[in-house]
N, C-alpha and C positions, 0 to 999 in steps of 0.2 A: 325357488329354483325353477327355470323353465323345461319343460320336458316336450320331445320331441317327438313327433308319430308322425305317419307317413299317408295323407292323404291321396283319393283314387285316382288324381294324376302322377304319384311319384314324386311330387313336391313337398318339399319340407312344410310341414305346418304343427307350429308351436303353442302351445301352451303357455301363456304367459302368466309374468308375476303380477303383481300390484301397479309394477312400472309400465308396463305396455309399451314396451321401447323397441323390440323384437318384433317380426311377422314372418310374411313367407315369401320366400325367395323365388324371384320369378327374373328371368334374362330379357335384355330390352334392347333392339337396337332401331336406329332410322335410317331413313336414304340420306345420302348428302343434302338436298334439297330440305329435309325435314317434314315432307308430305306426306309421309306411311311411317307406322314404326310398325315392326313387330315383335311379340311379347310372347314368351313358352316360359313355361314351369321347369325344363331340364332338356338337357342338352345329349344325355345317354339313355337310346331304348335299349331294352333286354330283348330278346327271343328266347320266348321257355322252351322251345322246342315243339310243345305241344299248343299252343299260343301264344300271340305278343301279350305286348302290357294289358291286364285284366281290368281295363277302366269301359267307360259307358261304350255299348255297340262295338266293342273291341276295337275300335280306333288307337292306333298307338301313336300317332303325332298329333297334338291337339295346340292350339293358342288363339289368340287372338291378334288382331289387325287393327291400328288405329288410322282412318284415310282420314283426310282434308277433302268434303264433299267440294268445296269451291276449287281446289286445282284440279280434281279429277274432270269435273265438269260430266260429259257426255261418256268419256274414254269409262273404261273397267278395269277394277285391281284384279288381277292373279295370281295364286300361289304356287308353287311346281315344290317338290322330291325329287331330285337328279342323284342316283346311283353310277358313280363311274369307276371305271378301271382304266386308271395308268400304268402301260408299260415301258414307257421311255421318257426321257425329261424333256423340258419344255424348249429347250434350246437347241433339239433333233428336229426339232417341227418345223420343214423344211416343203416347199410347193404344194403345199396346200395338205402335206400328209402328216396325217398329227398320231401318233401312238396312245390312241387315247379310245375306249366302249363304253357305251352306255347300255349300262346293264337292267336297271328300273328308273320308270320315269312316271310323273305321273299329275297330272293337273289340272285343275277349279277355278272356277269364276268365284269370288271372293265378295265384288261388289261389282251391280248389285248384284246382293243376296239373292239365290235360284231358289223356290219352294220344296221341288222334290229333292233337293240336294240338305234339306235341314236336317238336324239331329238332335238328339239329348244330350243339353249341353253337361261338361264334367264338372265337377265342384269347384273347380280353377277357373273354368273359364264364364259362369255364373258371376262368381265374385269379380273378375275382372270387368265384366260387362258394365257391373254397378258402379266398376270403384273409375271408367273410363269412361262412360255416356254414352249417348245415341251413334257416336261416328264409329264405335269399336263394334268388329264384326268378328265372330267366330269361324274357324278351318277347323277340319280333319282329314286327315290320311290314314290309311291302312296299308301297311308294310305286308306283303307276303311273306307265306314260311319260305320261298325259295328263292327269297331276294340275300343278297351276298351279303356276310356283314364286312364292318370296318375294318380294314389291313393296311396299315402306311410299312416300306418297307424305310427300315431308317436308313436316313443317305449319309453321305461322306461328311466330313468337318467343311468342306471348300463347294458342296453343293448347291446352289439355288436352285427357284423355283419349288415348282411344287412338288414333295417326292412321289416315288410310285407307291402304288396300291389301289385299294376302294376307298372310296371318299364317300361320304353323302352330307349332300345341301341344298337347304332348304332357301327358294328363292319366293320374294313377294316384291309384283312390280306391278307398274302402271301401263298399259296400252290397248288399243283397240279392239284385238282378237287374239286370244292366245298363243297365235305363230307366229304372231309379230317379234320386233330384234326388241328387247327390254335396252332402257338409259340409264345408265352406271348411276345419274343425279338423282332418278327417280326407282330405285329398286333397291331391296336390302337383301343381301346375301347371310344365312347364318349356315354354319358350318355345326353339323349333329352326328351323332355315332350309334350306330347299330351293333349291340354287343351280344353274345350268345352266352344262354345258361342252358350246361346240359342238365338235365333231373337224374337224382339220385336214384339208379336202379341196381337190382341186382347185377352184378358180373360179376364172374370168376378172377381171381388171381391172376395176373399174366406172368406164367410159369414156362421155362424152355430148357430144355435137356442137352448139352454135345459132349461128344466126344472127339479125341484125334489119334489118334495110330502112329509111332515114329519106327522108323526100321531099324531092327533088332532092340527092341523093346520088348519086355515077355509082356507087358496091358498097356490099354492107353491110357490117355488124360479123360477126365471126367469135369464137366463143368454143369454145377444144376444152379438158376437163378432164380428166385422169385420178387416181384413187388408185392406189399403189402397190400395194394388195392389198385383198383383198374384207374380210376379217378382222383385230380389231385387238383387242389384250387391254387390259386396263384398265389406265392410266398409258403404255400408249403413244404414239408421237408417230403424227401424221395427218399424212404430207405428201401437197398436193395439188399436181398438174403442172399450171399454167396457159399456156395458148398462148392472146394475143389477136393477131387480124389486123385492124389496124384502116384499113379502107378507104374509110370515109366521111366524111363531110366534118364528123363530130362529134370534141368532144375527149372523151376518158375522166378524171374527176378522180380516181376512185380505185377500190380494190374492195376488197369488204366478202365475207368468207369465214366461215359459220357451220356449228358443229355442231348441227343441228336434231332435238329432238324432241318430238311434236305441238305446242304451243305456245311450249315454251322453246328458247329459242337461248342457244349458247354462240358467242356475236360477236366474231370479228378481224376489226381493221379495219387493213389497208395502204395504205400511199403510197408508199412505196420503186418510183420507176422511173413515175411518176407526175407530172404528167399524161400520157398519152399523145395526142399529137398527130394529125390526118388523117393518113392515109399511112405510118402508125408499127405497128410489132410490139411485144410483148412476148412472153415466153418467162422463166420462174420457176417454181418449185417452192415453197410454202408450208408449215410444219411449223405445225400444229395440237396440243391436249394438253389435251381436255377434261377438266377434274377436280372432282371434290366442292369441295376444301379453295376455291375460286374461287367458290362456288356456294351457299354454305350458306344465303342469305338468298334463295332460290327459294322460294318456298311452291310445292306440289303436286310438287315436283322427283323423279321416281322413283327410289328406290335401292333395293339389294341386300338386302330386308328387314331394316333395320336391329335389333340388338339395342341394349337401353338402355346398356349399358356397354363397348361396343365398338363401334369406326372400322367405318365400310361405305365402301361406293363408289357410283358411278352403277348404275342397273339394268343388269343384262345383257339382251341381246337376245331378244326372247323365239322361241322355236325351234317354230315351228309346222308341223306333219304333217299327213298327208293326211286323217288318220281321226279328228283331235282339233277339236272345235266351239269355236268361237274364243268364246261363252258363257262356256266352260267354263274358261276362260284368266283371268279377273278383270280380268286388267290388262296391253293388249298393248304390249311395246314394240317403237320401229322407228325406229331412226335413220338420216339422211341428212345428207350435208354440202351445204351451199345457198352457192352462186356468183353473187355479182351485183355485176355491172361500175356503177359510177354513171355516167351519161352527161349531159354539161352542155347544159341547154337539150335534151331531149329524152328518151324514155322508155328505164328502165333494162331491161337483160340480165341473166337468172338463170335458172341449169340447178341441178338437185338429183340428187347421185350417193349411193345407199342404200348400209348396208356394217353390218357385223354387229361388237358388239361383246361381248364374252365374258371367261373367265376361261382364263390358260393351263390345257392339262396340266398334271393334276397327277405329282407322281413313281410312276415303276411299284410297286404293292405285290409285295411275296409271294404265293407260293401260299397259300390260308389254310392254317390248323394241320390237322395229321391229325385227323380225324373221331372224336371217342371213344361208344363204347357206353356205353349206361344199365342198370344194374344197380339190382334192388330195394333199397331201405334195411335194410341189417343190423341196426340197431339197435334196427328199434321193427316186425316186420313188421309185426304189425296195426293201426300208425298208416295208415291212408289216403292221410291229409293230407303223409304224410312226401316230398320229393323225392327222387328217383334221383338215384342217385351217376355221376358221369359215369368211367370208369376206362379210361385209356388201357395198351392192350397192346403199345405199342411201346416199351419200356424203354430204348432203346440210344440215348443222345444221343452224336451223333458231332462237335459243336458242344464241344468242352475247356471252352470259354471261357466257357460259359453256365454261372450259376452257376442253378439251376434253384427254390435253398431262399432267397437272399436274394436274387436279382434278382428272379425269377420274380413275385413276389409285393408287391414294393417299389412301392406307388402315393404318388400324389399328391393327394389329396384337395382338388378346387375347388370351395368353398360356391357355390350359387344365391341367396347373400344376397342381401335387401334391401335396394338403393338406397334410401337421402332423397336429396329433392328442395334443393335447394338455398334455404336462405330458409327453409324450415320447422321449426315450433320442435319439440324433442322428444318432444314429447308427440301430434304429429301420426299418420296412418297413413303405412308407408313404403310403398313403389312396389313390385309383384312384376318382379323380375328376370326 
C-alpha cells in the first residue's frame, strides 16, 4: 500500500510499493510554440498568517522552466507574479478604460541565470533539474504578508469573461527586456491561488446580549446568543446557543437565523418550540452549515479564488493586520451570524455575532532537504549561459527504503490543458486553464 507524506514544497510525495507505478505530482504546461514549458509542484499557496509556505529561504512560489537555448538565441526568459483586482467585466472596457488594479507584481530574469539572484534549491526542484537536464532553470518568488489573496466573485449563469475578484498568475515568456509586450506563441500563462490560514489562538466566545421594550408591557424581550467558538473551518457546523426570556406581553412566531456576508445570507428558518408565548423561555442550540454546493446560483457570492477546473468553497476570511491598507486587500471579507426573533404584531429583534472562517491546518511538513552547493558546469566552461550543477556532499542515505534512482525521480506529469467550453463546436478557441 502506498503511503503519502508531504514533502518541503507541498507536493505530494509517495511512498511506493514494489510496483513503482506512482510518483509525484507536478503541473506542466507550454507556449503554443512549445519553446518554454513551465513546471510547479501545486497550484494553492497557504499564508499562515505569521509566514508563507515554510520551505527553503521562505520562497513560496518555486518551479522550474524548460527554454529551447536555440530559439531563444540572444533574447532572455522571464517570469512575473501579477496580483489583480477585477471590478467590472471585460465587456465594460470601453476607451482605453478597463476596471481592472494591480495589486503585487513582481519579476526575474530567468535565463540567463543572474548569480546574485541564486538560491537553495527545494527538494522539487533538485529532482526536476536531474530528471529535465542542462535546459531546465529554476525560479522563486516571495509572496508578501500584505499581498491580497484569491477572491473570484461567482458570476451569473449567462456571464462571460473573466469574473471579478483577485486573481493571481504566474506568467514565463520570452523577450528582450522585461518591459517589453510578451507573444501569446511564446509565453505560458498559469493561473495559482493564494489561500489564507488563520492559527488557532485563543479567543473568547462571541457572545451578545438585547433586549426590546414594547408599550404597555410590564418587561421586555430578552435575547442572549452565544457561538461555540470564534473560529470555524469550512464544512463546519455553526452551532448557535439561543436563550429567549420572553417577558412581554408579545407572542414570538418564530426565528430566522443567518449566515451574513455584506449582502448575502445563508437563511435558517425555525419553528421547532415556537410560538413562544408572554411569560415563556426558550433555551436551544441551532447547527448551522453554510456551503457552496447550497449556493451556486448567488451571483457576486465570494469564493476561494476559483479555478476553472476544480471545486472551491466560500471565501475565507480575510486576516487584516495592523500595517496592511485595507486598499490594498481587493476584496474584504467578514462574516457574521445575524439572530432575529419575529415578533407578532410588533417590531422584530436581531443581534449579529462576527466569527472567522478559514481553512484547517494543514499537515506538518519536513524539514526541507539539505541545502546543495553550486558548482560550475563541467561540460561547456565557456558556455555562459550553461547552469550550475547543484551537487550534494552528503552521500549517506540512512533512509534503506528510499530507492533514490527510481523513486527519486518518478513524477507525474499534469497538463494545464485547455478546457472547452461546453456548447462550442470545435473549431472554436478553447479557454486558458
Amino acid at each position: 500500500m502506498a503511503q503519502q507524506q508531504t514533502n518541503g514544497n507541498g507536493a505530494a510525495d509517495l511512498s511506493l510499493d514494489d510496483s513503482k507505478k506512482q510518483g509525484t505530482r507536478v503541473f506542466k504546461k507550454s507556449s503554443p510554440n512549445s519553446k518554454i514549458t513551465c513546471y510547479l509542484g501545486k497550484r494553492d499557496f497557504i499564508d499562515y498568517s505569521d509566514h508563507i509556505d515554510p520551505i527553503v529561504d521562505h520562497c513560496c512560489i518555486d518551479g522550474v522552466v524548460l527554454v529551447d537555448p536555440e530559439y531563444v538565441k540572444d533574447r532572455k526568459v522571464y517570469a512575473s507574479v501579477l496580483a489583480a483586482f477585477r471590478y467590472g467585466r471585460e465587456d465594460l472596457d470601453v476607451l482605453g478604460l478597463t476596471f481592472r488594479k494591480d495589486l503585487f507584481c513582481s519579476t526575474q530574469q530567468i535565463y540567463p541565470p543572474i548569480d546574485d539572484q541564486k538560491k537553495s534549491l527545494t527538494h522539487l526542484q533538485q529532482r526536476l533539474l536531474r530528471k529535465l537536464g542542462p535546459n531546465a532553470y529554476p525560479f522563486y518568488f516571495e509572496i508578501p504578508h500584505n499581498a491580497p489573496a484569491s477572491v473570484t466573485l461567482q458570476p451569473a449563469a449567462g456571464d462571460t469573461g473573466k469574473p471579478c475578484g483577485v486573481d493571481y498568475e504566474l506568467k514565463t515568456y520570452v523577450a528582450e527586456t522585461s518591459e517589453d509586450k510578451s507573444h501569446k506563441r511564446s509565453s505560458v500563462r498559469l493561473a495559482i491561488r493564494k489561500l489564507t490560514y488563520a492559527p488557532e489562538t485563543p479567543a473568547p466566545q462571541p457572545v451578545i446580549e438585547a433586549h426590546k421594550d414594547f408599550m404597555m408591557s410590564p418587561a421586555p424581550l430578552h435575547l442572549e446568543c452565544t457561538l461555540d467558538k470564534e473560529m470555524y473551518y469550512h464544512g463546519e457546523s455553526i452551532n448557535v446557543n439561543v436563550v429567549v426570556t420572553n417577558n412581554s406581553n408579545k407572542t414570538l412566531r418564530k426565528i430566522r437565523i443567518s449566515v451574513k456576508y455584506k449582502d448575502f445570507f445563508f437563511i435558517f428558518i425555525f419553528s421547532e418550540g415556537f410560538p413562544i408565548t408572554p411569560c415563556s423561555n426558550l433555551t436551544k442550540v441551532y447547527s448551522l452549515t453554510p456551503l457552496l454546493a447550497n449556493n451556486k446560483d448567488k451571483r457576486g457570492l465570494a469564493l476561494d479564488g476559483k479555478l476553472k477546473h476544480e471545486d472551491t468553497n466560500l471565501a475565507s476570511s480575510t486576516i487584516i493586520r495592523t500595517t496592511t491598507q485595507k486598499e490594498n486587500l481587493g476584496i474584504i471579507v467578514q462574516y457574521k451570524v445575524k439572530v432575529k426573533l419575529i415578533v407578532a404584531m410588533g417590531g422584530d429583534l436581531a443581534v449579529e455575532l462576527p466569527f472567522t472562517l478559514t481553512h484547517p491546518k494543514p499537515p506538518p511538513t519536513p524539514s526541507p532537504s539539505r541545502q546543495l552547493e553550486f558548482v560550475p558546469n563541467q561540460q561547456n566552461p565557456d558556455d555562459q549561459q550553461a547552469v550550475d550543477v547543484p551537487v550534494d556532499h552528503n552521500l549517506i542515505q540512512l533512509d534503506t527504503n528510499f530507492d533514490n534512482v527510481g523513486h527519486d525521480d518518478d513524477f507525474i506529469f499534469e497538463e494545464f490543458a485547455r478546457i472547452r467550453l461546453k456548447g462550442h463546436e470545435s473549431g472554436h478557441e478553447d479557454t486558458e486553464a
